[in-house]
C-alpha positions in Angstrom: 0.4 -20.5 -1.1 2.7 -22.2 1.1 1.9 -25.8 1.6 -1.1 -26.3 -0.9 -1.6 -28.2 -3.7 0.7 -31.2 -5.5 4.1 -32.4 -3.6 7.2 -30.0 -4.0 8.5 -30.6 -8.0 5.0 -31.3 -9.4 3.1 -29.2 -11.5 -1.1 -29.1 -11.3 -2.8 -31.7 -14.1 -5.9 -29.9 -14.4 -7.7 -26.4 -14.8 -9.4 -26.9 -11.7 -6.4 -27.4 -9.6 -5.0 -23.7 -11.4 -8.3 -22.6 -10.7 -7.9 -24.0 -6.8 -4.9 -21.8 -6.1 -5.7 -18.8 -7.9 -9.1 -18.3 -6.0 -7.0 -19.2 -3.1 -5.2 -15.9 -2.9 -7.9 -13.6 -4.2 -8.9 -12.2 -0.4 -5.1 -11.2 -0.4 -4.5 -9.4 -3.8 -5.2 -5.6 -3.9 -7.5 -3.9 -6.7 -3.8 -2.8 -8.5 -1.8 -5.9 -7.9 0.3 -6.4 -10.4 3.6 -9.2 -10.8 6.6 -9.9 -12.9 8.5 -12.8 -13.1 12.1 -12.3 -14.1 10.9 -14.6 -17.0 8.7 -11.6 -17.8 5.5 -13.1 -16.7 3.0 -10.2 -16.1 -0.3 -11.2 -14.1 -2.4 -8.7 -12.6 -5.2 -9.1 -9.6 -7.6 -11.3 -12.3 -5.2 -13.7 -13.9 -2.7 -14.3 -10.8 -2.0 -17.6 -10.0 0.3 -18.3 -7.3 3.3 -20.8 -7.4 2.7 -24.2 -5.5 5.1 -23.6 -2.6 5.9 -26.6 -0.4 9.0 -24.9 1.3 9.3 -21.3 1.9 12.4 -19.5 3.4 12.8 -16.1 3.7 16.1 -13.8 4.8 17.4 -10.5 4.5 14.3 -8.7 5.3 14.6 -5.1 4.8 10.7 -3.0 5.5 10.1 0.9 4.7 6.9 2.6 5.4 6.0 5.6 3.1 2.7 5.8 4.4 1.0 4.3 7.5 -1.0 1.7 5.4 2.0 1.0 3.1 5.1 -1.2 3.8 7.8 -1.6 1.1 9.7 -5.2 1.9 13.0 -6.4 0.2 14.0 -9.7 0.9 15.4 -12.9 -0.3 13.6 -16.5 -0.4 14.2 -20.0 -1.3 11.5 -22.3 -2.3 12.7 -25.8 -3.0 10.9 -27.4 -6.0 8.1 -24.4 -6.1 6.3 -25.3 -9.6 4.3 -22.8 -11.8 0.9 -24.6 -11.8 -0.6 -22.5 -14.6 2.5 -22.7 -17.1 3.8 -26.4 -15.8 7.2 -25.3 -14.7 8.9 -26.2 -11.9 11.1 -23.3 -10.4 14.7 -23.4 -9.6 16.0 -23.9 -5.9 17.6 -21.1 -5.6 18.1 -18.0 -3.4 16.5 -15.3 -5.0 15.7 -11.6 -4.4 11.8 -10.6 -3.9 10.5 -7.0 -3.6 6.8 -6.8 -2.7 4.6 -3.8 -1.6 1.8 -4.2 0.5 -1.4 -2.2 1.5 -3.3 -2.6 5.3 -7.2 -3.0 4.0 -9.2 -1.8 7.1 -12.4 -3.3 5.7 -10.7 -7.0 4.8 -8.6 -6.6 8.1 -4.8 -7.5 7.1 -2.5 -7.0 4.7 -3.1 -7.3 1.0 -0.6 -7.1 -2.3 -0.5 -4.5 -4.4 2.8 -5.3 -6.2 5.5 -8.2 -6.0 8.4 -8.8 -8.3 10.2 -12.1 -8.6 13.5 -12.3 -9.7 12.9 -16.3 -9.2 17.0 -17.7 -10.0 19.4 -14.8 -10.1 22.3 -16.7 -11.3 20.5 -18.2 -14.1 19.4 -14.2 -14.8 22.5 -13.1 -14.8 24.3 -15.8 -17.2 21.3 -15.6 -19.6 22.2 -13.5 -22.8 18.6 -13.4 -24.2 16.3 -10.1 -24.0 13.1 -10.8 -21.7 10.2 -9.1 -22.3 6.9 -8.7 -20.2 4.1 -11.5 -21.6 0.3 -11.4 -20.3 -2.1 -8.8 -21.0 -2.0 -5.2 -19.5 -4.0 -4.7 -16.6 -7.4 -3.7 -18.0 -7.6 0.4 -17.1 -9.0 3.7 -18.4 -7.1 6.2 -20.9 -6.7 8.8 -18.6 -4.5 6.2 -16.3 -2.6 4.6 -19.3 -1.8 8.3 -20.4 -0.8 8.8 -16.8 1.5 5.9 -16.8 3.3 6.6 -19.7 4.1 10.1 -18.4 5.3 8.7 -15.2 7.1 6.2 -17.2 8.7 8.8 -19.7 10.0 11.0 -16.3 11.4 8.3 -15.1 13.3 7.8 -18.4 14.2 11.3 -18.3 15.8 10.8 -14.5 17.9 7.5 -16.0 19.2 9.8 -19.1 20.1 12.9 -16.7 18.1 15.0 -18.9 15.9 15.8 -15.8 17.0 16.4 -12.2 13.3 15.7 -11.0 12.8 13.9 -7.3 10.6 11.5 -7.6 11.5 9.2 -5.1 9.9 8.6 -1.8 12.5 8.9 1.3 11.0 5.3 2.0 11.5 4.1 -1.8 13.3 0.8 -2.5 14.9 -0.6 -5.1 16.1 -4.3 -6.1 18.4 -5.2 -9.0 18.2 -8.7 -10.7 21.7 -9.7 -9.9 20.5 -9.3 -6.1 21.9 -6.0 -5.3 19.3 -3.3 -3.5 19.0 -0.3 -1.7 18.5 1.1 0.7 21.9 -0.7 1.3 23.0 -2.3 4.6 25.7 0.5 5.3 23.4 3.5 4.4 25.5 4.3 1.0 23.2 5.9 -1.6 23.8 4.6 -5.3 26.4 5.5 -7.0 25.0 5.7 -11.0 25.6 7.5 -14.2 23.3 7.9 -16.6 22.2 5.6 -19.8 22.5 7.5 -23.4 19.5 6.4 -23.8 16.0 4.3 -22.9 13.3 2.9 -24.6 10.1 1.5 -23.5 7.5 -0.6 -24.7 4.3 -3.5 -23.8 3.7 -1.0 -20.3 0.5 -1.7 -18.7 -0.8 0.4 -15.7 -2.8 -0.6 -12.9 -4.6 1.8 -10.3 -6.6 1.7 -7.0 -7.3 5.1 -6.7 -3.8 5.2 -4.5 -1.3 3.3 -5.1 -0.8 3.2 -8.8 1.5 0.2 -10.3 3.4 0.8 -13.6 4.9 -2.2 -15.6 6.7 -2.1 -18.9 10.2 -3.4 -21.0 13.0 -1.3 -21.2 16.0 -1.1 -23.0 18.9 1.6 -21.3 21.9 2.2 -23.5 25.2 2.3 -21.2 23.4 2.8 -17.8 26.1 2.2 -14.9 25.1 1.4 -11.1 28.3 0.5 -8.7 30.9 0.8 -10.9 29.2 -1.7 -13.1 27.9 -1.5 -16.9 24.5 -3.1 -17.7 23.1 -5.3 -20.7 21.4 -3.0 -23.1 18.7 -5.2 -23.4 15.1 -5.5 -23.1 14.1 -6.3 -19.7 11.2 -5.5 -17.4 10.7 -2.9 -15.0 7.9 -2.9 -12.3 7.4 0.8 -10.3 5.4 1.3 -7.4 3.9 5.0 -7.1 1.5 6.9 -4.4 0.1 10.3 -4.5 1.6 12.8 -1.9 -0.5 15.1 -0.4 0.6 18.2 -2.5 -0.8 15.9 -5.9 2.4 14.4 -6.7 3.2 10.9 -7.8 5.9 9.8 -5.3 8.0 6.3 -6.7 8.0 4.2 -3.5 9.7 0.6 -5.1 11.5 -0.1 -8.3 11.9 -3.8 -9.3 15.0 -3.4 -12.3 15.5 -7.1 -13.9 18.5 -5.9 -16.2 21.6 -7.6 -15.3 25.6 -6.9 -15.7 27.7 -7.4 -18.8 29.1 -9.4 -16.9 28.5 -12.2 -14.9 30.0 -11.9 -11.3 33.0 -13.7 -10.4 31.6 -16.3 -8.2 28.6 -17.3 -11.0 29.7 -20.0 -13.5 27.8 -19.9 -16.9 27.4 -22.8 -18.6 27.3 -22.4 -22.5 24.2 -22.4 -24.3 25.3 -25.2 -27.0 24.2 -24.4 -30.3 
């Protein structure tokens, strides 16, 4: 992605140059892949196309393995004048929180994506008051998986309310927030959270190769608290990562959460939406 196509702050001028970089990363996408943007951008393994990335820097790497063929990665990049060449934006500069799972493919011979959230501008996330919902159509799947999905997706708002005590989450899970906060944390501290009064979902798409399965969705959580902090009861989107233990179960191994605080942190400066 990096280095390829027009000069950093330009956007593509044609389908073929969107068709260029999408085939570009097709060797690279796994049957599942699915992405958000924290615009609420969905693509999936047939309509991805990647941003045109001239400068690419990456820091705070944090890697879990659940599996032997599975890494979980957190990290932050920043990617100067990186431009959307299929919507003809050009992406602010920048540092922003990633969280990406990958698969080893013994038949392709590296790594490929199965799931990859990007929270692009946190700042601009957190000072924005408007709902975001997940755009793009669902990942094309069978019944049986959506039906699976949505039960995954109805535990997991069952957890969030406390009306379940269930463990779903992988000793190797990860988790990344919007406003740039993740876990595991760098001194070990699990989260400290209480639960929302309540949690809707909707638009949820569900995308499966065999093992891992990817689950993405909006949400709305009434009163949910993480660090001492109250979140926007809002719709945002959600992105979960799941694979299947050995005993059958369906073990979450990466949440991307792109709901942000009430309130802006003290170092972020809003500037007023004028009317």
């Amino acid at each position: 992605m990096s280095l390829t196509g027009r000069q950093a702050g330009e956007v593509a001028e044609s389908a073929a140059e969107v068709e260029a970089s999408r085939a570009l990363v097709q060797p690279y996408l796994d049957p599942a892949f699915t992405l958000i943007r924290a615009t609420g951008e969905r693509y999936t393994a047939g309509t991805y196309v990647p941003l045109d990335v001239d400068e690419y820097n990456v820091s705070d790497v944090i890697v879990t393995e659940p599996r032997k063929d599975i890494r979980v990665v957190r990290y932050f990049v920043t990617e100067p004048g990186a431009a959307a060449p299929d919507s003809g934006v050009v992406m602010g500069d920048g540092k922003a929180p990633r969280i990406s799972v990958l698969r080893w493919d013994e038949g392709l011979g590296h790594w490929v994506m199965v799931s990859h959230a990007n929270f692009k501008n946190p700042v601009s996330a957190v000072c924005d008051q408007d709902p975001k919902t997940v755009t793009g159509e669902p990942p094309m799947t069978s019944q049986e998986d959506i039906e699976l999905g949505a039960s995954l997706i109805e535990q997991w708002r069952d957890i969030t309310t406390g009306k379940s005590k269930e463990k779903v989450r992988h000793v190797a899970n990860q988790i990344q927030l919007a406003d740039g906060q993740g876990w595991p944390a760098i001194d070990g501290e699990p989260i400290k959270w209480a639960p929302a009064k309540a949690y809707d979902f909707a638009n949820f798409g569900v995308a499966r190769n065999n093992d891992p399965l990817v689950v993405s969705y909006d949400a709305v959580a009434i009163d949910l608290v993480m660090e001492g902090d109250g979140y926007r009861a809002k719709s945002s989107p959600r992105l979960l990562t799941y694979l299947l233990s050995a005993e059958g179960k369906w073990e979450l191994i990466a949440l991307a959460n792109f709901t942000v605080p009430q309130v802006a942190p003290d170092d972020v400066k809003c500037v007023p939406v004028s009317s």
